[in-house]
C-alpha positions as CSV (number, residue, x, y, z in Angstrom):
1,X,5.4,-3.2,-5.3
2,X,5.2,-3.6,-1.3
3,X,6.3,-6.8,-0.4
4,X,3.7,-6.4,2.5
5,X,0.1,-5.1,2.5
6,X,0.4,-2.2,4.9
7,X,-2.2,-3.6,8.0
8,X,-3.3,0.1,8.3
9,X,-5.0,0.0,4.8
10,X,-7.1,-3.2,6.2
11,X,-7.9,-0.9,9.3
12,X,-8.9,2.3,7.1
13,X,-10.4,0.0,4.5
14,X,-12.8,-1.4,8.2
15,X,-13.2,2.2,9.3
16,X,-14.2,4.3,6.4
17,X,-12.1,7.8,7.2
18,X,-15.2,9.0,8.7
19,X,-13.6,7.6,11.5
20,X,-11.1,10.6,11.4
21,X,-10.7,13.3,14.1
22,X,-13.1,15.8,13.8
23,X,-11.7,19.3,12.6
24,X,-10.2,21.7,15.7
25,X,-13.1,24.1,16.9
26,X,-12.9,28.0,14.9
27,X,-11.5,30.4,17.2
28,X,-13.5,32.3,19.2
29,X,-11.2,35.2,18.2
30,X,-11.8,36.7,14.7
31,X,-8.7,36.6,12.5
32,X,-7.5,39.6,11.5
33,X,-8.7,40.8,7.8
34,X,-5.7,40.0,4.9
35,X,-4.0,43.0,4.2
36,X,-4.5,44.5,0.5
37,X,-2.7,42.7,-2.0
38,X,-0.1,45.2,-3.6
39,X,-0.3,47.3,-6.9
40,X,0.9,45.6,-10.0
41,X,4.5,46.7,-10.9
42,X,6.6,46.9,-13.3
43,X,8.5,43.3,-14.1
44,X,12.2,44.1,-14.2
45,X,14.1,43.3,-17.8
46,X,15.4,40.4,-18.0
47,X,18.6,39.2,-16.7
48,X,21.6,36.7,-16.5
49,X,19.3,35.1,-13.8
50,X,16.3,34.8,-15.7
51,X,14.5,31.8,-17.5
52,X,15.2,33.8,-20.8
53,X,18.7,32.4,-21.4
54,X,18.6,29.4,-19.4
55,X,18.3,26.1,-21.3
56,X,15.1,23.7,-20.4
57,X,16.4,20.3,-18.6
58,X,16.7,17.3,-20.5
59,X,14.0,14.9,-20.1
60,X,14.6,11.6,-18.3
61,X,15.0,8.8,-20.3
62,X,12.1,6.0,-19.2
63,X,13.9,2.4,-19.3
64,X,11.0,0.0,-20.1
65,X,9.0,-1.1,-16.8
66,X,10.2,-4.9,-17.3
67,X,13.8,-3.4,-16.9
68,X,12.6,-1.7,-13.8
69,X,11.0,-4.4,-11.8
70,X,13.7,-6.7,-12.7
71,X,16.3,-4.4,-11.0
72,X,13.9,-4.4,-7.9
73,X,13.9,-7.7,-7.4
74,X,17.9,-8.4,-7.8
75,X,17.7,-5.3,-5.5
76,X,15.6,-7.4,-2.8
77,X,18.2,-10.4,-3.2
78,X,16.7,-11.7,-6.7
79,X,14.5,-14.6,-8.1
80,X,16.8,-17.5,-6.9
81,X,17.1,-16.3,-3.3
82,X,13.0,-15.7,-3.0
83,X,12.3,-18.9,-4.5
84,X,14.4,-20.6,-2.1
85,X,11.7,-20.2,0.9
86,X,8.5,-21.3,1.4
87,X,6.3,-19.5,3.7
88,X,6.7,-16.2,5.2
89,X,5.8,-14.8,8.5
90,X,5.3,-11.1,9.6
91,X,4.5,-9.7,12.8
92,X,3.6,-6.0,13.0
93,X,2.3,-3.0,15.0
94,X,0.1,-0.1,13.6
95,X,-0.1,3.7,14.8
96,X,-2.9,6.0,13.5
97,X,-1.2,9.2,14.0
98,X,-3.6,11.9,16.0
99,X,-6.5,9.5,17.0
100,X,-5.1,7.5,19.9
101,X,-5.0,4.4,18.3
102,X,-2.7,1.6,17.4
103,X,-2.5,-2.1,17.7
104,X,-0.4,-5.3,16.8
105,X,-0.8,-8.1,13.9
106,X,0.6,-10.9,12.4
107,X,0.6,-11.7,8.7
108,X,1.2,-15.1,7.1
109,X,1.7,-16.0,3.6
110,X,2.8,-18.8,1.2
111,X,4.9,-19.6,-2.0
112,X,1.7,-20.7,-3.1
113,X,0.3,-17.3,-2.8
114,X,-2.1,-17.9,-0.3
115,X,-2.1,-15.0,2.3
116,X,-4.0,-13.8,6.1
117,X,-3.5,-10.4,7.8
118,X,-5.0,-10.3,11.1
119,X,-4.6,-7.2,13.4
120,X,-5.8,-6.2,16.4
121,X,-6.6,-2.7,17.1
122,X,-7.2,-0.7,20.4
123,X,-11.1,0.4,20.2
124,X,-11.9,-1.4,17.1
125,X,-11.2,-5.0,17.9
126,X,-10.1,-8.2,15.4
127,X,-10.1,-7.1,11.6
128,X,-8.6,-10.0,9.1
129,X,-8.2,-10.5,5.3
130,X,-7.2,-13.8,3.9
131,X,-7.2,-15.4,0.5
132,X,-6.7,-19.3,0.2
133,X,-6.0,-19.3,-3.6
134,X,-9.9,-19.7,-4.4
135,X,-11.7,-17.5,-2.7
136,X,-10.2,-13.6,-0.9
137,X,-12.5,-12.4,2.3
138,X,-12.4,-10.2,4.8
139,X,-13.7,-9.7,8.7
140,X,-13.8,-7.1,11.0
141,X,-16.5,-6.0,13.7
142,X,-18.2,-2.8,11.6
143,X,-18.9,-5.5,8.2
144,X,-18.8,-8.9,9.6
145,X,-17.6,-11.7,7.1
146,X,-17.7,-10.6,3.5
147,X,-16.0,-12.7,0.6
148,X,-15.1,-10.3,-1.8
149,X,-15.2,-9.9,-5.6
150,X,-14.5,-7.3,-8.3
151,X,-11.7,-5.0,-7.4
152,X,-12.1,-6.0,-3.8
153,X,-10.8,-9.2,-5.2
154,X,-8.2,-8.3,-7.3
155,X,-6.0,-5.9,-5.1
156,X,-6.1,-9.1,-2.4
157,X,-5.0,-11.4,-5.4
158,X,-2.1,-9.0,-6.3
159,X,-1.6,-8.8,-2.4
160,X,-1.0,-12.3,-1.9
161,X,1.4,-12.5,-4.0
162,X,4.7,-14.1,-3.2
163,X,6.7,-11.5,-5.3
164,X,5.1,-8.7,-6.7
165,X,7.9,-7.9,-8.6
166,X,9.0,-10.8,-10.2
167,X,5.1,-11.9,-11.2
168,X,4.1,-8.8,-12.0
169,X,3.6,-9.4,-15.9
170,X,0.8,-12.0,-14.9
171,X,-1.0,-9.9,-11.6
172,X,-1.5,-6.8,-14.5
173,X,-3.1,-6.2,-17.9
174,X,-0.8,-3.5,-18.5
175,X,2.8,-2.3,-17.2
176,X,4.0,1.8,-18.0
177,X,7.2,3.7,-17.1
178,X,7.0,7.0,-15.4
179,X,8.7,8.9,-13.5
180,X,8.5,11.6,-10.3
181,X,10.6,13.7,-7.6
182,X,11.6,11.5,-4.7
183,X,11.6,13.1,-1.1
184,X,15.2,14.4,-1.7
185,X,14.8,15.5,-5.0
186,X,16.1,12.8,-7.3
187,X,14.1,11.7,-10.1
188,X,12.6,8.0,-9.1
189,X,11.9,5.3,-11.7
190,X,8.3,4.3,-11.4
191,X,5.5,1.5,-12.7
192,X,2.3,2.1,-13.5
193,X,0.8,-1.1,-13.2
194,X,-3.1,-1.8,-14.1
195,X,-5.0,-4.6,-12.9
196,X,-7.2,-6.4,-14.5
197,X,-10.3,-5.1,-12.4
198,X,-9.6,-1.9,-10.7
199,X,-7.6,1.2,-10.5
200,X,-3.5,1.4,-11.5
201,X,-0.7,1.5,-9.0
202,X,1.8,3.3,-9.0
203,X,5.3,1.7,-7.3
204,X,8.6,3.9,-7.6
205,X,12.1,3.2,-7.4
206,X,15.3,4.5,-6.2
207,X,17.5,4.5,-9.6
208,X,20.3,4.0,-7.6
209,X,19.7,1.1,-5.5
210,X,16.5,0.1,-7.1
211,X,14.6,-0.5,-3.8
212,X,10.8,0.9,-3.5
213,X,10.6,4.0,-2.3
214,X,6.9,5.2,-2.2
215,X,3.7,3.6,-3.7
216,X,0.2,5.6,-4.5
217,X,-3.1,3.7,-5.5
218,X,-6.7,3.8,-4.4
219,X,-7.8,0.9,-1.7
220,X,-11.3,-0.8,-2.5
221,X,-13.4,-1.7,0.1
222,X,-16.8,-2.1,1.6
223,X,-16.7,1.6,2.7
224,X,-15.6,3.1,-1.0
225,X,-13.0,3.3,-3.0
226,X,-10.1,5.9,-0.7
227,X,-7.0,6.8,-2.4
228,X,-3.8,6.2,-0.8
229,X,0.2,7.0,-0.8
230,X,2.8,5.1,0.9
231,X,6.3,5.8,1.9
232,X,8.3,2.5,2.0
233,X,11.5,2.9,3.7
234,X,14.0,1.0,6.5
235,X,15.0,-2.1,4.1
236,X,16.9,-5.4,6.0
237,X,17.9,-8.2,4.9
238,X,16.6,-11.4,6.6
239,X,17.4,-14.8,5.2
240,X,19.3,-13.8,1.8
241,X,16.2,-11.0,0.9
242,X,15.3,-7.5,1.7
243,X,12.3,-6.5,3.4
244,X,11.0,-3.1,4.2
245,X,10.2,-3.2,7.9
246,X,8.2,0.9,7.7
247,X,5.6,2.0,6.0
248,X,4.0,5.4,6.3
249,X,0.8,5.5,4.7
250,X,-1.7,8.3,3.8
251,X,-5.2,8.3,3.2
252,X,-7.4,11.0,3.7
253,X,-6.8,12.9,6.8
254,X,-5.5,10.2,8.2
255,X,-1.5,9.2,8.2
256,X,-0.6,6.0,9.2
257,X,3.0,4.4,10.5
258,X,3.5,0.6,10.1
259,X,6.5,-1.3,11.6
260,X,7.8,-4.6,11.2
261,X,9.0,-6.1,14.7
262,X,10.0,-9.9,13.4
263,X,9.9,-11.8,10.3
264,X,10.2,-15.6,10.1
265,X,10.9,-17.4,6.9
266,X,9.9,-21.1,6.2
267,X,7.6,-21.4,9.1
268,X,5.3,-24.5,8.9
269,X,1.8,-23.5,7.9
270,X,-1.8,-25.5,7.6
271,X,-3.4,-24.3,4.6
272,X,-6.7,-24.2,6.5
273,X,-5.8,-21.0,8.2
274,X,-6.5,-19.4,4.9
275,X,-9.9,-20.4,4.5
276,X,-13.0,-17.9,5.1
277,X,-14.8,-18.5,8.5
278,X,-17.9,-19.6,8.6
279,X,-20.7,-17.0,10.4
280,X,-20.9,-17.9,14.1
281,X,-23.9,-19.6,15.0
282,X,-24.8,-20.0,11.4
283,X,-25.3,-23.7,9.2
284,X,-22.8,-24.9,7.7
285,X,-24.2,-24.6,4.2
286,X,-24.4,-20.7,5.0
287,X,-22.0,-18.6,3.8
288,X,-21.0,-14.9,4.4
289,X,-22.3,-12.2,2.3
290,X,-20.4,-11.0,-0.7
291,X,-19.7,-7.9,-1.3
292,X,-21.1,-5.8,-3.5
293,X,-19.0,-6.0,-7.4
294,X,-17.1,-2.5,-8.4
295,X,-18.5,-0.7,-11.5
């Protein structure tokens, strides 16, 4: 799993992709009518080259998912080297390819899983999601402060989480191998992990250097449920772990590109900044709306 929540997702997740570029106009010029599909022929006999004598490949053999994630994480510098920090600091920049937008964020997040994503985006303004351990919220200028529940909830739980990986037999009711063609053709391991509330995700691996490789899901939100896939790529290590500092991201029309510019281990942290904010203007005994619970 993505040792950082892709910001665009929080953005998308604001936006709804009816946000997207319209379609490009028809042209005023009629396209020329398909030419007529040939006459059936005669298939040719069979050959050396044909499927008829070749042999079907073998099947890949699934190693259990536990054996999977626990490459990943030696991969990313292993158990002993994460545990060694604290706090973890990210700072970010977002591109929505084709709609002349973009912006810059920070993200923030603790051993003890607590977690804030704020981002700032050209024509759309402030949009944040935090989670303080209790309670997981959102805010953004189209929905205002929500604290969330249901699914909402649960993918900001798993989010928060200080290793994915190495937790993930706790963050998921149910862990599956699979399997699928990575972008050069090589078969990649993959998890199928379900949540407890909410739809599976679906993490691959490189079986060579067991580093993430893509990740496909569907984001909850206030705006629906959108399904997603990611491309995780450009892994450095910073302080004895690996961290993927690129993430191309596709939902709906819309494809995403987010880069890591700096990352900052052990950086002191008050846990206030992970609390919800209170509405401006409001009581103090008010609190923001929740959002509504996922069937």
């Amino acid at each position: 799993m993505k040792r950082f929540v892709a910001p665009s997702l929080l953005i998308l997740a604001a936006v709804g992709c009816a946000s997207s570029p319209p379609p490009p106009p028809a042209a005023s010029t009629p396209a020329p009518a398909a030419a007529p599909a040939p006459a059936a022929s005669t298939p040719p006999p069979p050959s050396a080259t044909t499927s008829t004598t070749a042999k079907p490949a073998a099947p890949v053999k699934l190693r259990k998912p536990e054996e999977i994630l626990a490459d990943a994480v030696k991969a990313t510098g292993g158990e002993a080297a994460w545990n060694a920090h604290k706090t973890l600091h990210f700072k970010m920049e977002t591109t929505l390819q084709g709609m002349d937008m973009g912006g810059v964020g920070e993200r923030f997040q603790t051993k003890a899983d607590k977690a804030l994503t704020i981002m700032d985006m050209t024509g759309l303004g402030r949009v944040r999601e935090g989670n303080n351990g209790k309670v997981a919220w959102t805010e953004d200028p189209v929905q205002g402060i929500r604290y969330l529940d249901g699914a909402e909830a649960e993918q900001t739980r798993i989010g928060s989480s200080w290793n994915v990986d190495m937790r993930a037999g706790d963050l998921f009711s149910k862990l599956e191998s699979a399997t699928e063609l990575g972008p050069n053709g090589t078969a990649l391991e993959c998890v199928v992990a379900t949540p407890k509330i909410g739809a599976p995700l679906r993490s691959c691996y490189d079986p060579r250097t067991h580093l993430q490789v893509s990740q496909s899901g569907v984001r909850t939100s206030g705006q629906g449920d959108m399904p997603f896939r990611a491309v995780v790529k450009e892994w450095r290590e910073v302080s004895g772990v690996k961290i993927p500092f690129e993430s191309n991201t596709q939902m709906g029309p819309i494809t995403t590109v987010d880069r890591v510019t700096a990352v900052t281990f052990d950086e002191p942290m008050d846990d206030k900044m992970f609390d919800p904010p209170k509405p401006a203007g409001s009581p103090a005994s008010s609190a923001p709306h929740k959002s509504k619970k996922s069937k």
